[in-house]
One Martini backbone bead per residue (centre of mass of N, CA, C, O) as a GRO file, in nm:
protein
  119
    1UNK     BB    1  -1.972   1.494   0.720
    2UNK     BB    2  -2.112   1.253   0.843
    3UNK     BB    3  -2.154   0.912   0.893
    4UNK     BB    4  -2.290   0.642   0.851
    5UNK     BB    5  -2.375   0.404   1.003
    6UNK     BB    6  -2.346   0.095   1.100
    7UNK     BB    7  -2.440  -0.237   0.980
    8UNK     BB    8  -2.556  -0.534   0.901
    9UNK     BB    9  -2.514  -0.770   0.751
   10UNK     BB   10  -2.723  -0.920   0.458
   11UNK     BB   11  -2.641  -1.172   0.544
   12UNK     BB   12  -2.723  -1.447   0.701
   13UNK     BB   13  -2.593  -1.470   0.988
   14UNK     BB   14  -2.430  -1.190   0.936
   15UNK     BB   15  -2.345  -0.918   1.200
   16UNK     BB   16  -2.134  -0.754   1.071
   17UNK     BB   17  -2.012  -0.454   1.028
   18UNK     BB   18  -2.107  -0.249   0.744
   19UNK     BB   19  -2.141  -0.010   0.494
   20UNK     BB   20  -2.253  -0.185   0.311
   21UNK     BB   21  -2.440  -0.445   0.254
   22UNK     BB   22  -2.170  -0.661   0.318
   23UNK     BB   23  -1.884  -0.821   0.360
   24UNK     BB   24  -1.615  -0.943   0.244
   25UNK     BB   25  -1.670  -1.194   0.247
   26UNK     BB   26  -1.991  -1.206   0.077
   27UNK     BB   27  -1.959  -1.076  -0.158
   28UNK     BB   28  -1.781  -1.304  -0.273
   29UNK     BB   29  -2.025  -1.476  -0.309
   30UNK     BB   30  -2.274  -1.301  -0.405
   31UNK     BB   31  -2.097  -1.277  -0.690
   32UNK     BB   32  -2.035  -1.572  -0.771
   33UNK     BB   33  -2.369  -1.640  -0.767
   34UNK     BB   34  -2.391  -1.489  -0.965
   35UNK     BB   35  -2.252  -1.551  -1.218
   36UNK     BB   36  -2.385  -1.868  -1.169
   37UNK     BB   37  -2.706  -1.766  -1.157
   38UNK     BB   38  -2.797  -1.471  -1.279
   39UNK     BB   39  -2.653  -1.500  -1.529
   40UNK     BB   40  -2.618  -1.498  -1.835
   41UNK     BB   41  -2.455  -1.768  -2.045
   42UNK     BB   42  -2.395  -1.587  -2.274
   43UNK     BB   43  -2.243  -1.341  -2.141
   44UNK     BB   44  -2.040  -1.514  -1.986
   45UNK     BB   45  -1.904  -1.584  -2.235
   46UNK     BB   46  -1.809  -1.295  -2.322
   47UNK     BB   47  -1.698  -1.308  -2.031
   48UNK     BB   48  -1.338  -1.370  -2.005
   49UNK     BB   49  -1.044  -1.371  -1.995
   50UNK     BB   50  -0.989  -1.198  -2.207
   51UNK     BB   51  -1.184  -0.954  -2.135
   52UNK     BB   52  -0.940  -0.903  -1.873
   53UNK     BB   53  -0.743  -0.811  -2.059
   54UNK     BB   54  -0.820  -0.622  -2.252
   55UNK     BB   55  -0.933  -0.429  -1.987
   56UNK     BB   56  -0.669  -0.390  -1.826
   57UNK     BB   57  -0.530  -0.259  -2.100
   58UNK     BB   58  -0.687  -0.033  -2.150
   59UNK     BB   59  -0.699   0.110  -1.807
   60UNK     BB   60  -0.376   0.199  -1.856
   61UNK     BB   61  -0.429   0.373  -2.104
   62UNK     BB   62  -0.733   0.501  -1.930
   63UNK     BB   63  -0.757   0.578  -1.621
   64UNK     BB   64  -0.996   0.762  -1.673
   65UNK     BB   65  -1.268   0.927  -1.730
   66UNK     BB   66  -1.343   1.034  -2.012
   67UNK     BB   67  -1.639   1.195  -1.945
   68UNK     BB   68  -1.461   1.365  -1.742
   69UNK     BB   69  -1.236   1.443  -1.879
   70UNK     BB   70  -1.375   1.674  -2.080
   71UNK     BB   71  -1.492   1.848  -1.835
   72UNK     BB   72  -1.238   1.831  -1.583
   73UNK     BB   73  -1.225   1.553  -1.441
   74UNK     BB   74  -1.065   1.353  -1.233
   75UNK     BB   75  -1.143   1.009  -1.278
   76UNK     BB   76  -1.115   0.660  -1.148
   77UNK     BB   77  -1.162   0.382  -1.348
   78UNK     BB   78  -1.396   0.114  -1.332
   79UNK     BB   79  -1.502   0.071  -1.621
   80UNK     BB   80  -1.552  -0.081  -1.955
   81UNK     BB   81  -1.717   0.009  -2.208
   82UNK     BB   82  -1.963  -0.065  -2.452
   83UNK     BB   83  -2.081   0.146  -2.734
   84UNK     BB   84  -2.166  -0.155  -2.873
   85UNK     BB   85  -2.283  -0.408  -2.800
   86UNK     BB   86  -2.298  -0.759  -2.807
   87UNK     BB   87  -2.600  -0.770  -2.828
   88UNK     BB   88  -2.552  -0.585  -3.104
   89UNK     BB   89  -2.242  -0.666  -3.252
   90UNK     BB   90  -2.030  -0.575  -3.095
   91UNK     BB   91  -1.705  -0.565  -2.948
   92UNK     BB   92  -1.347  -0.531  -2.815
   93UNK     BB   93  -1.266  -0.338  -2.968
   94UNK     BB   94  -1.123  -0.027  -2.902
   95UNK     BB   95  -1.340   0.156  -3.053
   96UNK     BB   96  -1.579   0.002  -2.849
   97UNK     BB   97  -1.469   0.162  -2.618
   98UNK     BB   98  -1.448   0.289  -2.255
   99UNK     BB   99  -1.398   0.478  -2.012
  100UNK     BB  100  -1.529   0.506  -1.674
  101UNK     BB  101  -1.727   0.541  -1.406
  102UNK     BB  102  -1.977   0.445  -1.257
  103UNK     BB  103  -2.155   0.657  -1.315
  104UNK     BB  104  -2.156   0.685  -1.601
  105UNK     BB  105  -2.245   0.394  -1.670
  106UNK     BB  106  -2.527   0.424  -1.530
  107UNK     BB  107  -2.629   0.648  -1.728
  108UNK     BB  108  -2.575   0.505  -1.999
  109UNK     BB  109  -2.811   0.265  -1.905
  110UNK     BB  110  -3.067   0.435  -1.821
  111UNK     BB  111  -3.100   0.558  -2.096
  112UNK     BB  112  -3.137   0.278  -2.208
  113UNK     BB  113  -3.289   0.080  -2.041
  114UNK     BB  114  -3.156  -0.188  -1.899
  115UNK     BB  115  -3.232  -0.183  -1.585
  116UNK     BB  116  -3.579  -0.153  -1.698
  117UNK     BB  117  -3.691  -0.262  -1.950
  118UNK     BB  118  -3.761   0.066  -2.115
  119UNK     BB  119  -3.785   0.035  -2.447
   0.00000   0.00000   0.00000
């Protein structure tokens, strides 16, 4: 399947050609402003050093996405789930984690209704 054309970055007056949204100068940017300005600062705090130690040690032990791999299908782990969230009494305890692919990850936040905001 051939594949779709590049277009230019969506940073303002950034030119480069790039397959996804940003061109990797950008990203870096774009992610950085969300960081600092977009996201919630109880959030946060939340997820500071310790939970990307946590994580790292986590996904070393769970290569996989988890509920791929129930499937038979081996898909590596790009998120950490946690399966009762923070801001509802949840822990980084290792029982409250879940390794997941993105896919995985997005179906459980939409039925979840975290991302439109329709619970």
């Amino acid at each position: 399947m051939p594949k779709k054309p590049k277009h230019p970055c969506a940073y303002p007056g950034c030119n480069q050609l790039v397959d996804g949204r940003y061109c990797e100068e950008h990203t870096k940017v774009r992610n950085s402003q969300y960081e600092k300005y977009g996201r919630n600062p109880d959030t946060r705090r939340r997820y500071g050093r310790a939970w990307k130690r946590i994580r790292d040690s986590y996904v070393k032990q769970h290569p996989s996405c988890e509920l791929c791999y129930e499937k038979g299908v081996l898909v590596q782990t790009e998120e950490v789930h946690h399966k009762k969230p923070l801001s509802e009494g949840g822990t980084h305890d290792r029982d409250n984690l879940i390794a997941l692919c993105k896919s995985c990850h997005s179906t459980i936040h939409a039925h979840r209704g975290d991302y439109w905001h329709s619970r």
